[in-house]
N, C-alpha and C positions, 0 to 999 in steps of 0.2 A: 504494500500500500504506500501509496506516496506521502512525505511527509507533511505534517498538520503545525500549521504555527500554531504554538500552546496557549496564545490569546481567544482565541475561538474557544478552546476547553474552560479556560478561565473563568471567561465570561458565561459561560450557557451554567459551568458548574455554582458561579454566584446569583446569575438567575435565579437555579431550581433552588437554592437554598431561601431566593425571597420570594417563593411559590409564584413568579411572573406566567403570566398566563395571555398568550394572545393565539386565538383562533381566527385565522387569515381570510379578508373575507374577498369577495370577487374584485377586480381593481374600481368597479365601478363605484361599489360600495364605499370604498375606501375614499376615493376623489369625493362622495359627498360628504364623506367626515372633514377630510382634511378642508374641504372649502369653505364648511360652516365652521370650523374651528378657526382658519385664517382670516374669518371676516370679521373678529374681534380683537384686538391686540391683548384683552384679557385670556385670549384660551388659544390666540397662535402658538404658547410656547410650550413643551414639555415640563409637564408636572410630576410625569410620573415615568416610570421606566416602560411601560407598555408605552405611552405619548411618545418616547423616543425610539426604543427597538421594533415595534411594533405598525405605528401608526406615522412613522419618520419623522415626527415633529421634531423642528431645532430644539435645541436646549441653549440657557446664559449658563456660563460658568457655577455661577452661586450652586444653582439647581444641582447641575451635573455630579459635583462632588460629594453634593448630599444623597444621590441616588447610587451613585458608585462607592466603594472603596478607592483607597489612592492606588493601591497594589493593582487593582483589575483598570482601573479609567486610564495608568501610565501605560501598562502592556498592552490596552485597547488602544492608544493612544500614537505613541511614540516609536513601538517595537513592531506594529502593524497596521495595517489600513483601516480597520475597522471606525477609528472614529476621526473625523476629520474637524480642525478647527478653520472659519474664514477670519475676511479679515475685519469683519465687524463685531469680531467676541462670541459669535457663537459656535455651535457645535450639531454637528450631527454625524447620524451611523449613517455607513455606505451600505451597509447590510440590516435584511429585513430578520431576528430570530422568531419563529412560531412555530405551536406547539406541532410535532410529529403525528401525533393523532386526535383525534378530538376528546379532550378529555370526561372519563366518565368511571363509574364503579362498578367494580367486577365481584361477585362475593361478598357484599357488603361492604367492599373495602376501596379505596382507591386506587387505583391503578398505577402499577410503577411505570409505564407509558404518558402517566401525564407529564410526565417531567425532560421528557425527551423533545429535543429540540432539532428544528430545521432551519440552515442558513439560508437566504436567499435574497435578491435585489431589494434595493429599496423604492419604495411607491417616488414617483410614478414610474413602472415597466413597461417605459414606451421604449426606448434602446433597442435597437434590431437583434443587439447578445445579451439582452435580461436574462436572468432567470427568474421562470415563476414560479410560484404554487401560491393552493388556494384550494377551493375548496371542490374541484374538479380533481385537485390530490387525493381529499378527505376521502370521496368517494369512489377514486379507485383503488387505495389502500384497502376499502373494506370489502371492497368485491373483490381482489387477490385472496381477501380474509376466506371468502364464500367460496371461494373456486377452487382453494386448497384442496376439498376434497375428495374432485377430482381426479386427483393425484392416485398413482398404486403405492401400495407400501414400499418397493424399491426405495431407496432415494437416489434425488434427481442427481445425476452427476454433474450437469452444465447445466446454469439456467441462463438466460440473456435477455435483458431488458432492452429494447429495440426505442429509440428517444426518449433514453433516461433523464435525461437535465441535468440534474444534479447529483439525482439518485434513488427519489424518494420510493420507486418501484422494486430497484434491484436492493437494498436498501431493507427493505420489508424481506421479501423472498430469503433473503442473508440470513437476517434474525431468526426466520420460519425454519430455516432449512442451512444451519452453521454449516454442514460439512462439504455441503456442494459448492460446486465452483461457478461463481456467481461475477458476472459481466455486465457491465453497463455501459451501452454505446448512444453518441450522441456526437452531432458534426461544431456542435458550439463551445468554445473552448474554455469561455467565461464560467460555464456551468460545471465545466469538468474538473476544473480549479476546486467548484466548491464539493462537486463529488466527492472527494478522500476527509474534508472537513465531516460532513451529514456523516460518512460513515462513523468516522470515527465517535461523534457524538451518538450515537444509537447504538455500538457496538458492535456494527454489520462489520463483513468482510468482503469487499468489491474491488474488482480489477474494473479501473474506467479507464473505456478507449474511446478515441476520436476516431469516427467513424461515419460515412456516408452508408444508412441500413448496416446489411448486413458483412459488408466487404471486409471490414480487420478480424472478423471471425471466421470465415469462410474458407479457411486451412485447418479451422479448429476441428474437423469432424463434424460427426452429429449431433445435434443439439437433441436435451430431454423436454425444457420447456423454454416458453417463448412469453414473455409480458411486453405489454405495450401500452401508454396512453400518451400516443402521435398527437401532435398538430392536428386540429380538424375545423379550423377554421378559414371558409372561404379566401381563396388566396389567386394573384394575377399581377404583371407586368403593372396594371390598371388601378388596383388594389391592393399595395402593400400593405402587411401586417407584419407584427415583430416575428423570428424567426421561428418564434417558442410556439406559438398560433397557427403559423402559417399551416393548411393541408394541401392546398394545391388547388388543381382543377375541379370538376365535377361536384362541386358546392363543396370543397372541404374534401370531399371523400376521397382522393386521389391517392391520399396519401396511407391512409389506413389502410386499405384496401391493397395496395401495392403491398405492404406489410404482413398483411394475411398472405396474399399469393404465394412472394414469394419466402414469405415464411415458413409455409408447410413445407415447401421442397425442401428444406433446411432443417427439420424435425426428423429427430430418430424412429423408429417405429413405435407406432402409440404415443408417443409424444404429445401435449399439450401446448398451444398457443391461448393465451388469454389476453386480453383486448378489452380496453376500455376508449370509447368514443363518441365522438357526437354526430349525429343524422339530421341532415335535413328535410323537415317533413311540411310536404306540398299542402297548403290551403285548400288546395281542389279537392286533393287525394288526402283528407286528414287520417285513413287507416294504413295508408301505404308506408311502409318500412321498406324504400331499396338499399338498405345496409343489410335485416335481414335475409331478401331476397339473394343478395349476392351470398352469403354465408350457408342458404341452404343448399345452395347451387356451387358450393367449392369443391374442386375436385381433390378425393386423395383425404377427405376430411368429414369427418362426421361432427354435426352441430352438440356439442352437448349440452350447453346451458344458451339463454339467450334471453338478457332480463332489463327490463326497460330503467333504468336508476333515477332519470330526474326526466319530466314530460316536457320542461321548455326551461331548459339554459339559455345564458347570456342574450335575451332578448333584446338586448341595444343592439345585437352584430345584425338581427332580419331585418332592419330599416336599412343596409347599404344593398347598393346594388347588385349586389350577385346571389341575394337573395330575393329576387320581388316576386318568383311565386313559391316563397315560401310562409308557411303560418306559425313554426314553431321550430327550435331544434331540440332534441333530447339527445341525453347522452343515454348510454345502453352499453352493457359489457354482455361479451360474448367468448364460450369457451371450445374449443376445438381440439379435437384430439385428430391425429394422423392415423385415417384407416386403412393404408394401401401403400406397399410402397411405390416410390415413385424417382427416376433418375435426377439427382443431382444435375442443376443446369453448370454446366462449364463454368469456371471462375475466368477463362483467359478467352481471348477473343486475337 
């Protein structure tokens, strides 16, 4: 694993210690907070350490050091990027901390999961190499959670998370499943930077490569399972979106879909592919699912789970035009096991 500046440990470990708690909410959500907070000079500034790690509000010195120790604010500070001072006295993080899962109680008890933390961009993730998460993470964390079982009792030897970001998918699968050898690819390098950080803070064990799909694995053998939650948001020459977003053509779908394809050829026998994404679903046709259409019709692959998760995300993205005959998008995860074999497409050309 590559190494982790100890400031990131630092800091996330003095977090959990003052139960910081921030549940990361969509960007849009967030731009209303932060605009109604910056339209007073009484509430533009960070009061609290969620107002700065969290909701990226500046901070004045005073505040800062009341919120921090000296020990974590110097090595947040000085020894790493993490906190930057301008030249009008303030201060802010370049990095967004929140919480890894949503926290909640298991048993009666709380969850040692609450206290787990994930690095990522700071609001606003307009940057073409943000890294996001949010609450499109939340919910495919917990459909990996569902689809584990899936799984045969073997254990997986390879698993590979296909547009990891940072990690949050390969990340989970790690913890799930310690002994397997767990990959996480993604072509943004900003994200990859913070990949061996999230590991480290969650305990995972991840090899992250930069990678266009599936190409820096594609020596590795057969793959046991496949995770994914791709870009699926409309994307064109016409229409840029940050890179984390972008799906491609076919309303977003271009891109998942390619991933399913040729994913399976990529999967060992019986093998699993799981897929979390978002569908564009026509006004006309408000029953029509062509993501599952395509999934029941994959060759080489048997559908085995296929479950609608949210009926209509990011409804700010269907007012651009590349969606005007659509009524809604949902996201939906879906699981695939490899029913046939099938030849290995050539790596060289």
């Amino acid at each position: 694993m590559a190494d982790v500046h100890p400031a990131f440990l630092s800091l996330a470990s003095y977090l959990a210690d003052q139960n910081y708690t921030f549940v990361c909410p969509t960007p849009e959500s967030q731009t209303r907070v932060v605009d109604k907070r910056n339209s007073s000079a009484t509430t533009r500034w960070s009061t609290t350490l969620e107002d700065f790690f969290g909701w990226s509000l500046p901070a004045k010195k005073e505040i800062l050091t009341k919120l921090l120790s000296a020990a974590v604010l110097r090595e947040s500070q000085e020894t790493s990027t993490i906190i930057r001072e301008f030249k009008d006295g303030s201060f802010k993080s370049d990095f967004r901390f929140s919480n890894l899962y949503l926290p909640h109680i298991s048993n009666g008890e709380t969850d040692e999961q609450n206290s787990l933390y994930y690095v990522h961009s700071a609001h606003p993730t307009k940057a073409d190499d943000a890294v996001f998460f949010g609450p499109d993470t939340y919910f495919f964390l917990d459909f990996l959670n569902r689809a584990n079982r899936h799984l045969s009792s073997t254990r997986p030897r390879r698993i590979i998370d296909v547009c990891c970001g940072s990690g949050a998918g390969a990340i989970h699968m790690s913890r799930a499943h310690p002994n397997s050898n767990v990959v996480g690819l993604d072509l943004n390098p900003k994200a990859l930077q913070l990949g061996p950080v999230n590991a480290a803070l969650a305990g995972g064990r991840v090899e992250f490569l930069e990678s266009d799909l599936y190409a820096a694995v594609d020596q590795l053998g057969d793959i046991d399972v496949i995770v994914s939650n791709p870009p699926y948001i409309a994307s064109s020459e016409d229409e840029k979106v940050p890179i984390y977003a972008a799906g491609g053509a076919q309303q977003g779908l271009a891109l998942p879909l390619r991933i399913v394809e040729e994913g399976i050829e990529r999967l060992a026998k019986d093998g699993l592919l799981i897929i979390y994404t978002g569908v564009p679903i026509a006004y006309q046709r408000p029953g029509h699912d062509p993501f599952l259409e395509q999934m029941k019709g994959m060759k080489n692959a048997e559908l085995m789970e296929y479950r609608i998760i949210h009926p209509d995300m990011w409804a700010e993205d269907v007012a651009r035009g590349a969606y005007t005959d659509v009524g809604r998008i949902q996201v939906v995860g879906a699981v695939l096991r490899k029913s046939a074999s099938t030849k290995r497409r050539s790596t060289h050309s």
